[in-house]
N, CA, C and O atoms as CSV, one atom per row, in Angstrom:
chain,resi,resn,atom,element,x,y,z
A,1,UNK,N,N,-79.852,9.668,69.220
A,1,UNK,CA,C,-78.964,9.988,68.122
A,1,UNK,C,C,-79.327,9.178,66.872
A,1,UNK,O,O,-79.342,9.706,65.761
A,2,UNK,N,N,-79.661,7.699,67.101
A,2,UNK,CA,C,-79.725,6.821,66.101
A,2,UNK,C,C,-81.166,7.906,65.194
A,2,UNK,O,O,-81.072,8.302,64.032
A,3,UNK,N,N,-82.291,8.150,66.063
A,3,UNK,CA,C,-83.288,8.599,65.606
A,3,UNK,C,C,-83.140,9.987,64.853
A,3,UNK,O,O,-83.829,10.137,63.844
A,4,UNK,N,N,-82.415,10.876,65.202
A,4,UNK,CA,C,-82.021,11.832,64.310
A,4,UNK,C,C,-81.378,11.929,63.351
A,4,UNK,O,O,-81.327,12.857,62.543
A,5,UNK,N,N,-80.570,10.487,63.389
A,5,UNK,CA,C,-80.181,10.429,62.160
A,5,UNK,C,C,-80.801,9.950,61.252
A,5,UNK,O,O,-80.622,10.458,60.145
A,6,UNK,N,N,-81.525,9.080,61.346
A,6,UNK,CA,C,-82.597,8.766,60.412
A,6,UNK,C,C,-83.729,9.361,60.207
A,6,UNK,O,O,-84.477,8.798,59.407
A,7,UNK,N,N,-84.274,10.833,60.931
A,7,UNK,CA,C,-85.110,11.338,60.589
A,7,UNK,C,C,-84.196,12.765,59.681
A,7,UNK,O,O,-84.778,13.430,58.824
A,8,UNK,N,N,-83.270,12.927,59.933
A,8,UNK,CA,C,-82.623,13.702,58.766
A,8,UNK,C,C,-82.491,13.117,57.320
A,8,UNK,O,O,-82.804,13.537,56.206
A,9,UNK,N,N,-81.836,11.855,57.841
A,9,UNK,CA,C,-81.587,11.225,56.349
A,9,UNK,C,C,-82.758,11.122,55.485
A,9,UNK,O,O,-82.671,11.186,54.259
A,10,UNK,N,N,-84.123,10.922,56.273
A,10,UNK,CA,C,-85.342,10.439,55.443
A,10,UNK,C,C,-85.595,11.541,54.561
A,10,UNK,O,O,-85.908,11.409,53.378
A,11,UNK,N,N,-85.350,13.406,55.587
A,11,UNK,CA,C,-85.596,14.389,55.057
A,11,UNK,C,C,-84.780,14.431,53.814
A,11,UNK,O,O,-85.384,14.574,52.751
A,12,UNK,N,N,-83.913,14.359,53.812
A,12,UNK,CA,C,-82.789,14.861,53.118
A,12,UNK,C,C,-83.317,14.263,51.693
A,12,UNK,O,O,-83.679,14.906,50.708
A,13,UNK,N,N,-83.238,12.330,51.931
A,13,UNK,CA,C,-83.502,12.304,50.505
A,13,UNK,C,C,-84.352,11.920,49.832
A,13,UNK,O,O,-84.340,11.283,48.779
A,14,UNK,N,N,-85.786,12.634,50.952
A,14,UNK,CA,C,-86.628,12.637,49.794
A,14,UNK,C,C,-86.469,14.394,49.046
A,14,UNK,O,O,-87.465,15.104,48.908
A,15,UNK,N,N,-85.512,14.704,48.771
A,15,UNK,CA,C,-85.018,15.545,48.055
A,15,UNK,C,C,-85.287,17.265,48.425
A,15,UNK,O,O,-85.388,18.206,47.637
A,16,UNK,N,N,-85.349,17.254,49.795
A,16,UNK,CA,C,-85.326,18.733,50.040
A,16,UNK,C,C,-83.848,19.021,50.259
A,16,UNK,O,O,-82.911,18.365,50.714
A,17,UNK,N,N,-84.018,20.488,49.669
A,17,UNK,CA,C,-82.497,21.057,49.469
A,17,UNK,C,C,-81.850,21.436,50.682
A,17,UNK,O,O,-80.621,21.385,50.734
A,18,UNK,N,N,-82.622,21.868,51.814
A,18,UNK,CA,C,-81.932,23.093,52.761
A,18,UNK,C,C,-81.761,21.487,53.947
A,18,UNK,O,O,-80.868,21.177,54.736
A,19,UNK,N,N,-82.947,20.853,53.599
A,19,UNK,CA,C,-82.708,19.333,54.446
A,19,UNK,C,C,-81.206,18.627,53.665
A,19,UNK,O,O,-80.299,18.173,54.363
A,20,UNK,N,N,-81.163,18.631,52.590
A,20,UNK,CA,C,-79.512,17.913,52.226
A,20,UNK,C,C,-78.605,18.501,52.835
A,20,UNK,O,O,-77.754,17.789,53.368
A,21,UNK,N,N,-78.482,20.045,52.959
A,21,UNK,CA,C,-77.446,20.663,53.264
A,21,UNK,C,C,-77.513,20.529,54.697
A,21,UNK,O,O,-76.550,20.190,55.385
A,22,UNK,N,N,-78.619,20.790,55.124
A,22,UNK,CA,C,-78.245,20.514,56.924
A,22,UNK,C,C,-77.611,19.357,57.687
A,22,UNK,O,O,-77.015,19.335,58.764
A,23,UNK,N,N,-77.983,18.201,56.625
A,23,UNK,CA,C,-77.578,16.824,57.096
A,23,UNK,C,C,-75.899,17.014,56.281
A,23,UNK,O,O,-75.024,16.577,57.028
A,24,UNK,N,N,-75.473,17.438,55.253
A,24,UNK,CA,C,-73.776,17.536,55.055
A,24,UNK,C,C,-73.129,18.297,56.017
A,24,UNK,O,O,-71.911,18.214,56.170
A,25,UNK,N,N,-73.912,19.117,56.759
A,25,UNK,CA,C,-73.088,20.077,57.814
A,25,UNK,C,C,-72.737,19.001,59.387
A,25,UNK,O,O,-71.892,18.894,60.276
A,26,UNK,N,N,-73.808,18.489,59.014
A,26,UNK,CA,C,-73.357,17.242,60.362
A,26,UNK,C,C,-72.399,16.458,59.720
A,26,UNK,O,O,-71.240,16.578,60.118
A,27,UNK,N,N,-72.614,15.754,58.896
A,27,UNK,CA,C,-71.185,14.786,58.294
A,27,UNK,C,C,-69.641,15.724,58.483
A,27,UNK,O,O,-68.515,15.249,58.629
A,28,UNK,N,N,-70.095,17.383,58.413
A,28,UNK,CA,C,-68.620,18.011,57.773
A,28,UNK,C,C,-68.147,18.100,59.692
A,28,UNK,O,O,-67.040,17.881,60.183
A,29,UNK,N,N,-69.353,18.465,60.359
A,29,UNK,CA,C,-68.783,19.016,61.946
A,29,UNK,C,C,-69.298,17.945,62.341
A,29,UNK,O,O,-69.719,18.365,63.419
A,30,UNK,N,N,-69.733,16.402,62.307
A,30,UNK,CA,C,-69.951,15.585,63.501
A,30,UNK,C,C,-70.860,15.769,64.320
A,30,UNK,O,O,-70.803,15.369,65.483
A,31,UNK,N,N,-72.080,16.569,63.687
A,31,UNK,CA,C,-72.897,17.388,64.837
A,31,UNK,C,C,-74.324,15.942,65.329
A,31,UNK,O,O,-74.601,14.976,64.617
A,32,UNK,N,N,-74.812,16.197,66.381
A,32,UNK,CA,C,-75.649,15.299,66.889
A,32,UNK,C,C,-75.495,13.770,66.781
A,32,UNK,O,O,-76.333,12.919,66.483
A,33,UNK,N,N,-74.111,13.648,67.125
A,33,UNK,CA,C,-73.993,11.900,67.070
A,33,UNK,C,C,-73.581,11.582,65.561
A,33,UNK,O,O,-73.355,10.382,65.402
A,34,UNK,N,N,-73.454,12.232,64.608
A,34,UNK,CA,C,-72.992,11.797,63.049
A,34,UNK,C,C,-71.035,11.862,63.418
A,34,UNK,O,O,-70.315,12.605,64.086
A,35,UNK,N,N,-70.805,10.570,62.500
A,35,UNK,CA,C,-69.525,10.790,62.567
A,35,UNK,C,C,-68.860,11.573,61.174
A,35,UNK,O,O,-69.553,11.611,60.157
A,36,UNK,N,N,-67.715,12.089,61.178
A,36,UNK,CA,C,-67.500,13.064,60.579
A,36,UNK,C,C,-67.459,12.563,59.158
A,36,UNK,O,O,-66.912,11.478,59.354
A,37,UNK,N,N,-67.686,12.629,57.760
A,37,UNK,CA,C,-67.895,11.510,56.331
A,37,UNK,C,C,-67.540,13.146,55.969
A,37,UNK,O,O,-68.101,13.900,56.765
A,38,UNK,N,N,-66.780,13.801,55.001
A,38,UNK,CA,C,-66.504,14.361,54.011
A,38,UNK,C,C,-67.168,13.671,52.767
A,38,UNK,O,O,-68.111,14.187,52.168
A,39,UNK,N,N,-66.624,12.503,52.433
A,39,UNK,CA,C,-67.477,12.037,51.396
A,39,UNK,C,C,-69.123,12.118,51.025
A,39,UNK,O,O,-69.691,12.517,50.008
A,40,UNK,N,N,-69.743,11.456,52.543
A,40,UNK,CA,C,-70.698,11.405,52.220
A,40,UNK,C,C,-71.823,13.375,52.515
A,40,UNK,O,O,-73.040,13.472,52.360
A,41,UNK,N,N,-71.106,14.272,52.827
A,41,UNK,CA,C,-71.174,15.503,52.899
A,41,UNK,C,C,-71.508,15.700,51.437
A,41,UNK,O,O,-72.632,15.875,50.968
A,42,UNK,N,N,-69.932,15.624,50.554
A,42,UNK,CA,C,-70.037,16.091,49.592
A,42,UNK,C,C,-71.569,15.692,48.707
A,42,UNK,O,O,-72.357,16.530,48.270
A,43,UNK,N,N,-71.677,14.524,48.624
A,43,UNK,CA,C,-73.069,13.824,48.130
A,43,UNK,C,C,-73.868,14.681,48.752
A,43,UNK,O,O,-73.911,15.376,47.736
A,44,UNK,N,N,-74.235,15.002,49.157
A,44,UNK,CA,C,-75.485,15.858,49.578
A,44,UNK,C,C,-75.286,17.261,49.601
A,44,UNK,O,O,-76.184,18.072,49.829
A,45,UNK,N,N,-74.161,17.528,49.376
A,45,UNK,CA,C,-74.038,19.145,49.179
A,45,UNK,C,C,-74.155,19.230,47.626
A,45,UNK,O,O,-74.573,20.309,47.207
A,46,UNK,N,N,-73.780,18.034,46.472
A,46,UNK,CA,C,-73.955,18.251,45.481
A,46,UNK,C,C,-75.582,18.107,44.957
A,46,UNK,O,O,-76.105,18.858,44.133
A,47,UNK,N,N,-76.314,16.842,45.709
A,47,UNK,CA,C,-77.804,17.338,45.340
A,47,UNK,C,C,-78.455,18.205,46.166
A,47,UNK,O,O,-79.676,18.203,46.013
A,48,UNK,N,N,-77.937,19.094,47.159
A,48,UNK,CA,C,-79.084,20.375,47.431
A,48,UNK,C,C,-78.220,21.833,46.273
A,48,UNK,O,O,-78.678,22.963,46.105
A,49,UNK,N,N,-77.188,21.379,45.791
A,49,UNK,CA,C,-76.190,22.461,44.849
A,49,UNK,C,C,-77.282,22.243,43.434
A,49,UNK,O,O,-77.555,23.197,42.705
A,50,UNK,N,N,-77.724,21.120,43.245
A,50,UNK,CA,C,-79.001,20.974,41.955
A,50,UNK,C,C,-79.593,21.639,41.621
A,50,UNK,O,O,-79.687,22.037,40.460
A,51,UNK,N,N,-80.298,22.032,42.729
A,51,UNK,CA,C,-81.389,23.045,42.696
A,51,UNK,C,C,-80.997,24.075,42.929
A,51,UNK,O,O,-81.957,24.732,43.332
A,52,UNK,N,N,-79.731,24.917,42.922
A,52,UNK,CA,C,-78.965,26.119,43.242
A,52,UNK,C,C,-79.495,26.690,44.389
A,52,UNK,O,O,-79.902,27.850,44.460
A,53,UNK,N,N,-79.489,25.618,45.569
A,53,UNK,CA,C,-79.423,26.089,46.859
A,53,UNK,C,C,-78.231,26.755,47.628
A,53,UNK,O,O,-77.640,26.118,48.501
A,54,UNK,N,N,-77.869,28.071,47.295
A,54,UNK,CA,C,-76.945,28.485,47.148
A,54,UNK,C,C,-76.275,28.782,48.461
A,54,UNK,O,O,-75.298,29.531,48.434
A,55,UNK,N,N,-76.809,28.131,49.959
A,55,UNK,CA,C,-75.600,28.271,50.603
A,55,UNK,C,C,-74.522,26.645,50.681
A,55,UNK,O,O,-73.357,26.412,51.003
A,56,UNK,N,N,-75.681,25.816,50.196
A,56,UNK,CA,C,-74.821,24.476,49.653
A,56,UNK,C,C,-73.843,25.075,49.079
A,56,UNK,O,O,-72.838,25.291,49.756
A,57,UNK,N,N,-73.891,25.562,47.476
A,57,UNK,CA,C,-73.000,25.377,46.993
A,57,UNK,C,C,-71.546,26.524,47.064
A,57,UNK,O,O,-70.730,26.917,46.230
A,58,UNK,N,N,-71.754,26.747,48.411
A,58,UNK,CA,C,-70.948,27.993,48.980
A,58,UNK,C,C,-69.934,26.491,49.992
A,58,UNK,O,O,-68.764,26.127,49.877
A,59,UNK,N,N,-70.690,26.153,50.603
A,59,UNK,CA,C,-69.939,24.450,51.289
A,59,UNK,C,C,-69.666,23.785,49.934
A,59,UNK,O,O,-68.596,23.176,49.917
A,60,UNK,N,N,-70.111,23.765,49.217
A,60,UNK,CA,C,-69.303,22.419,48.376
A,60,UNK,C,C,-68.201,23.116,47.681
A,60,UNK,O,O,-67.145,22.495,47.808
A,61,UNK,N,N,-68.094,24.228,46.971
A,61,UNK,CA,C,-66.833,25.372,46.756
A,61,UNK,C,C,-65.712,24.862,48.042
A,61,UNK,O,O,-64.539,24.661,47.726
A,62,UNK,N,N,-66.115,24.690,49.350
A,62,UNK,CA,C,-65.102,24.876,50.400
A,62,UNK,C,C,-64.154,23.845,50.438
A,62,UNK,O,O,-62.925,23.862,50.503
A,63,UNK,N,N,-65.098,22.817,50.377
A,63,UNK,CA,C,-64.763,21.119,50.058
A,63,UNK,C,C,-63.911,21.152,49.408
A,63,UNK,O,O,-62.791,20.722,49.680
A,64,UNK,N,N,-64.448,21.961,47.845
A,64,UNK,CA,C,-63.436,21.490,46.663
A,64,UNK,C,C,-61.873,22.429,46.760
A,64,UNK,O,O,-60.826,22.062,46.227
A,65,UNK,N,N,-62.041,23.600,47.513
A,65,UNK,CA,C,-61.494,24.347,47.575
A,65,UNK,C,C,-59.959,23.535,48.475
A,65,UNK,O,O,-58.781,23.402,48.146
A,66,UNK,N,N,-60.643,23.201,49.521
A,66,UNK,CA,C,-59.563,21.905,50.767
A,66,UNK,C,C,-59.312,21.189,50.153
A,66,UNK,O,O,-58.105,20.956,50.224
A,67,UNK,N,N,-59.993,20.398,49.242
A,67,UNK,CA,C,-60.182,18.834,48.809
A,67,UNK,C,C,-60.328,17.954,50.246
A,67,UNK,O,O,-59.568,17.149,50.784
A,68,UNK,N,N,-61.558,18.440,50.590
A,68,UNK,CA,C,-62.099,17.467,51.539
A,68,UNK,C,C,-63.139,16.632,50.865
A,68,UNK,O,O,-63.755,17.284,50.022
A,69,UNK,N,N,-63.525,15.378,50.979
A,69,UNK,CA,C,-64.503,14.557,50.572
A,69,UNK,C,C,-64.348,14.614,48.644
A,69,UNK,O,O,-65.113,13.955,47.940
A,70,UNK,N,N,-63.219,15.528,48.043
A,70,UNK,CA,C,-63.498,15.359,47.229
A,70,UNK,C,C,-61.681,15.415,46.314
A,70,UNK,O,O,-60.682,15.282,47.022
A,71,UNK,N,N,-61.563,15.573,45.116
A,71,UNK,CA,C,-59.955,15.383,45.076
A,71,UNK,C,C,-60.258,17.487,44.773
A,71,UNK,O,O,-61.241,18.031,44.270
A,72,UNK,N,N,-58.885,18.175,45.367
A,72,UNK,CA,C,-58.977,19.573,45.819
A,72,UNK,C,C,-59.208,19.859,44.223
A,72,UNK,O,O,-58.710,19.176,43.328
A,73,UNK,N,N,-59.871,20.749,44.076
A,73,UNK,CA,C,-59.930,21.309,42.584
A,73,UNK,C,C,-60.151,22.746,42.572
A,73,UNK,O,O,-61.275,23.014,42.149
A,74,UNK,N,N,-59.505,23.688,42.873
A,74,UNK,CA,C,-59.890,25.169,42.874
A,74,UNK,C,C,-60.393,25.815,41.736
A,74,UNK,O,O,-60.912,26.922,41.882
A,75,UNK,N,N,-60.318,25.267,40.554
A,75,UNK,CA,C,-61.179,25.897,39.918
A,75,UNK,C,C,-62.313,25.723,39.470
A,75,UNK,O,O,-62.823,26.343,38.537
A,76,UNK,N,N,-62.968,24.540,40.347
A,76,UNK,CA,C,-64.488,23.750,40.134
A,76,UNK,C,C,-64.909,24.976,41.516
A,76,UNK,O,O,-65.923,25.667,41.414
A,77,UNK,N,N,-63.990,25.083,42.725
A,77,UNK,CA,C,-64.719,25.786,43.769
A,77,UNK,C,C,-64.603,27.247,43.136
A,77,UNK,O,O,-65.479,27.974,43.604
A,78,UNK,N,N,-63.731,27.935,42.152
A,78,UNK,CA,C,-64.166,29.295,42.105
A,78,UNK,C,C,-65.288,29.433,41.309
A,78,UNK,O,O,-66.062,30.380,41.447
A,79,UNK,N,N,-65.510,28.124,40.075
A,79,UNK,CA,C,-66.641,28.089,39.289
A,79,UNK,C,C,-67.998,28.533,40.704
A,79,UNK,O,O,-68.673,29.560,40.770
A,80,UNK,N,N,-68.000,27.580,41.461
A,80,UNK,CA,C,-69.173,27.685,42.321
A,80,UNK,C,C,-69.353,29.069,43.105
A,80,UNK,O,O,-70.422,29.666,43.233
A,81,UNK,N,N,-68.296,29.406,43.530
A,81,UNK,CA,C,-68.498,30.608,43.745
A,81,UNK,C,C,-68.878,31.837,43.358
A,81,UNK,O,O,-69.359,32.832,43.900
A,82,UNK,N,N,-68.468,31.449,42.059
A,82,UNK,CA,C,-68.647,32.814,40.846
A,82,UNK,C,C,-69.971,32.629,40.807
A,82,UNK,O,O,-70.664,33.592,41.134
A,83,UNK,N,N,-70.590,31.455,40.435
A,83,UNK,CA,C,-71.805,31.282,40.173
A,83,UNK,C,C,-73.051,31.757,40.997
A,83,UNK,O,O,-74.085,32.133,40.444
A,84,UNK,N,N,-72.876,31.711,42.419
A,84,UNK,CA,C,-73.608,32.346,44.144
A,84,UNK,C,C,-73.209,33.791,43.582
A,84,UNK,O,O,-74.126,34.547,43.259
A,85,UNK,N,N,-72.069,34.147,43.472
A,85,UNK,CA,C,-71.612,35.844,43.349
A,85,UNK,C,C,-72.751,36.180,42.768
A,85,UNK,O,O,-73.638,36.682,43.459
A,86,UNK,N,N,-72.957,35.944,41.256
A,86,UNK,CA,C,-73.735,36.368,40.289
A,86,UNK,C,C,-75.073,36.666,40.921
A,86,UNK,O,O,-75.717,37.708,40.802
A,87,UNK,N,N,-75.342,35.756,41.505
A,87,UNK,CA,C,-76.894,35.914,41.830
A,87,UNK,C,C,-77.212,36.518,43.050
A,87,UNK,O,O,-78.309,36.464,43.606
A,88,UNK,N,N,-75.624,37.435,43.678
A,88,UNK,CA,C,-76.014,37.864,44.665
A,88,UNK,C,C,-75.650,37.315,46.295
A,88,UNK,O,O,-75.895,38.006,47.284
A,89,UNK,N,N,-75.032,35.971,46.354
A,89,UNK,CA,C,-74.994,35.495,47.712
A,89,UNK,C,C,-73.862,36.224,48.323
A,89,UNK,O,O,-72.785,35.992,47.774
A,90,UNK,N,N,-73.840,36.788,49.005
A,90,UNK,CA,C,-72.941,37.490,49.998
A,90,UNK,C,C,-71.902,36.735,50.829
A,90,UNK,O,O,-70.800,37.282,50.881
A,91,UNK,N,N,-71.982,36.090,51.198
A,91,UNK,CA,C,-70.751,34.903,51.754
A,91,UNK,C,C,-69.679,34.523,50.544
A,91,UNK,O,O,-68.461,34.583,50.712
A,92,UNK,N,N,-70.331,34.109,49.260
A,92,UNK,CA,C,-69.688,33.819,48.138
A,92,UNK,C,C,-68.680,34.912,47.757
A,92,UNK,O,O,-67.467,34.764,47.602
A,93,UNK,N,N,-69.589,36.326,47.601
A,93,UNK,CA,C,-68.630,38.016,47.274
A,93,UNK,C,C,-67.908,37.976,48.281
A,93,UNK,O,O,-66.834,38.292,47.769
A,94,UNK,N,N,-67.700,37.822,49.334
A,94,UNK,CA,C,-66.925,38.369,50.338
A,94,UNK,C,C,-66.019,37.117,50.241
A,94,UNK,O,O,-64.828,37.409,50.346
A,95,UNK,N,N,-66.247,35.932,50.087
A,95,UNK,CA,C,-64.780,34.470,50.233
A,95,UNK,C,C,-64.105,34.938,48.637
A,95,UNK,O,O,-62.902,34.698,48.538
A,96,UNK,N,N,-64.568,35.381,47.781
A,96,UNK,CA,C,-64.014,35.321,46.275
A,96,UNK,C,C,-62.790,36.580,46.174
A,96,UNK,O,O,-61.728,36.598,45.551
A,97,UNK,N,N,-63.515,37.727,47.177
A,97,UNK,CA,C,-62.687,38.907,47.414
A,97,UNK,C,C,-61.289,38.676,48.032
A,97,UNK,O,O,-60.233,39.168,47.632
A,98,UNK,N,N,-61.486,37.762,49.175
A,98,UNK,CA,C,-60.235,37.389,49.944
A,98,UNK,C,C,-59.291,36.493,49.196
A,98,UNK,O,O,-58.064,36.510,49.303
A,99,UNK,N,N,-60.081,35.627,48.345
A,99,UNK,CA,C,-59.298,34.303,47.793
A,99,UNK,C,C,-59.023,35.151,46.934
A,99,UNK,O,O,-57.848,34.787,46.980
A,100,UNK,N,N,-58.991,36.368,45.791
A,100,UNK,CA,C,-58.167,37.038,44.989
A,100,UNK,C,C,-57.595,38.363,45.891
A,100,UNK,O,O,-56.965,39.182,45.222
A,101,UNK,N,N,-57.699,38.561,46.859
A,101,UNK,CA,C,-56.617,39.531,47.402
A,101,UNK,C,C,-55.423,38.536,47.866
A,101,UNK,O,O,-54.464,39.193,48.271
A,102,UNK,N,N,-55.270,37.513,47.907
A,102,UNK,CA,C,-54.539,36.671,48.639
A,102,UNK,C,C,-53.582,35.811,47.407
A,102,UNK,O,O,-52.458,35.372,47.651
A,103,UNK,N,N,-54.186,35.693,46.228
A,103,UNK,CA,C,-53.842,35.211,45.573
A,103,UNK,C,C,-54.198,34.065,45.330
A,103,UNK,O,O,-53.336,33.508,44.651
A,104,UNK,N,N,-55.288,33.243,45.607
A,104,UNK,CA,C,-55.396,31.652,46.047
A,104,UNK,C,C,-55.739,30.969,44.437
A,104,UNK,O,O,-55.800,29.809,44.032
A,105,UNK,N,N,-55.922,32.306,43.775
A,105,UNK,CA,C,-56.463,31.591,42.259
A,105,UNK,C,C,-55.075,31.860,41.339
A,105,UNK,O,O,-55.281,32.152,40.161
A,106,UNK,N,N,-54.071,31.802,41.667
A,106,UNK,CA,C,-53.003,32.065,40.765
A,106,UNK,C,C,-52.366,33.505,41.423
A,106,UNK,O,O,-52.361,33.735,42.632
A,107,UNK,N,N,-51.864,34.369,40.449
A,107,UNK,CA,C,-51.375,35.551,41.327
A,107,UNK,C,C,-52.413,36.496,41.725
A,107,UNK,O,O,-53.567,36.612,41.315
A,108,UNK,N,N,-51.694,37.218,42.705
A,108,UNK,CA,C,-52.611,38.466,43.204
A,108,UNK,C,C,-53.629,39.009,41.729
A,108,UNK,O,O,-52.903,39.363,40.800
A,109,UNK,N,N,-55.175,39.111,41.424
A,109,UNK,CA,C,-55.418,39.689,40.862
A,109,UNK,C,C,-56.537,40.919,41.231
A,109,UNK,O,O,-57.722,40.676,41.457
A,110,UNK,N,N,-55.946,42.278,41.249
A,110,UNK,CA,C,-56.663,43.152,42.530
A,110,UNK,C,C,-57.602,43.717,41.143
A,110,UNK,O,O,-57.773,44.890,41.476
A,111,UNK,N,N,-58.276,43.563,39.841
A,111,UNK,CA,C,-59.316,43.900,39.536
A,111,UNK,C,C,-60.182,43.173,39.920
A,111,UNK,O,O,-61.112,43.646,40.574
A,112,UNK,N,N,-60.118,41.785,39.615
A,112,UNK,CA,C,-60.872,40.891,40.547
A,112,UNK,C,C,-61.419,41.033,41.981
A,112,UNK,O,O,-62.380,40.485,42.522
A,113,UNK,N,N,-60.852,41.602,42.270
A,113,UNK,CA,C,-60.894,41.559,44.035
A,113,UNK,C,C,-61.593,42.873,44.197
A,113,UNK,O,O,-62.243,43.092,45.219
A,114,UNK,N,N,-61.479,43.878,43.110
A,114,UNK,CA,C,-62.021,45.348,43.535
A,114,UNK,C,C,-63.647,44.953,43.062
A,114,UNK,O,O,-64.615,45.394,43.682
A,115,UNK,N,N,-63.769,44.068,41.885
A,115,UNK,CA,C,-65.126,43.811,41.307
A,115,UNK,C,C,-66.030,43.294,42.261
A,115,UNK,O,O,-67.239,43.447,42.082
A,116,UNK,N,N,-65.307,42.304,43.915
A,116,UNK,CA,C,-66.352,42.046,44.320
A,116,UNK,C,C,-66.230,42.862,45.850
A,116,UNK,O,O,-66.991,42.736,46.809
A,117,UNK,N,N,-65.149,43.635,45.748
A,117,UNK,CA,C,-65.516,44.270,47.169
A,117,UNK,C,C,-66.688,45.656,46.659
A,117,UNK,O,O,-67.518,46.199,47.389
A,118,UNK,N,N,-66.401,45.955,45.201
A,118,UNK,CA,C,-67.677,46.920,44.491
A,118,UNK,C,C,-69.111,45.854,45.107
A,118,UNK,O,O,-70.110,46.389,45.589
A,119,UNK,N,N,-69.008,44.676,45.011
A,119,UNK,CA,C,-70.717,44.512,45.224
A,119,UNK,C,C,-70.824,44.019,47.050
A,119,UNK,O,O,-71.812,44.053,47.784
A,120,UNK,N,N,-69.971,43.756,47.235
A,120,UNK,CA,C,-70.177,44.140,48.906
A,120,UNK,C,C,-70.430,45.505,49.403
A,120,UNK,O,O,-70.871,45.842,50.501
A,121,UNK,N,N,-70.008,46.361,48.217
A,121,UNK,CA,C,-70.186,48.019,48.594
A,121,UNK,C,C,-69.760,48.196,49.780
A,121,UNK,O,O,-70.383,48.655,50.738
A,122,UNK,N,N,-68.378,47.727,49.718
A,122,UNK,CA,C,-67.310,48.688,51.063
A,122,UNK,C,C,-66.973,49.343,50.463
A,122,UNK,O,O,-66.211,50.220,50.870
């Protein structure tokens, strides 16, 4: 365990993106012997989010969204989301659809919600 963690960490920061994000997914689930750090998640979901590694910044939206590891801010996580939408990430269209059918950004707003179930093309 000790060794995987330090051969992640080495990955991680010598600055590969999909290596930052893999090592915040252990901090967020505790996976292979890491104990659970929200904090130190967020740090590494924000430098693989740098380089618009965009399923990072689909986890760091979630974070901010809970206010886990970070203070809750929903409209820094819909910023991030909107931002994945744009370019297409599919996890992002489909969480943005639910969080405005539901209301999570203020009231129900169902143009919002029709704009991204249009690019899920249901």
């Amino acid at each position: 365990e000790e060794e995987a963690y330090l051969w992640y960490k080495k990955v991680a920061d010598s600055g590969d993106s999909k290596s930052q994000h893999s090592l915040s997914s252990c901090y967020i689930h505790g996976l292979y012997g890491f104990s659970i750090d929200y904090v130190l998640a967020v740090e590494y979901l924000k430098k693989a989010s740098k380089d618009n590694y965009m399923p990072a910044k689909y986890d760091l939206a979630i974070m901010y969204f809970n206010g886990n590891g970070v203070v809750k801010d929903k409209n820094k996580a819909l910023e991030l989301l909107e931002e994945n939408a744009k370019n297409g990430h599919k996890k992002s269209i489909e969480l943005l659809a639910i969080y405005y059918l539901k209301g999570e950004f203020g009231f129900f707003k169902i143009f919002q919600c029709i704009k991204y179930l249009k690019m899920m093309k249901v």
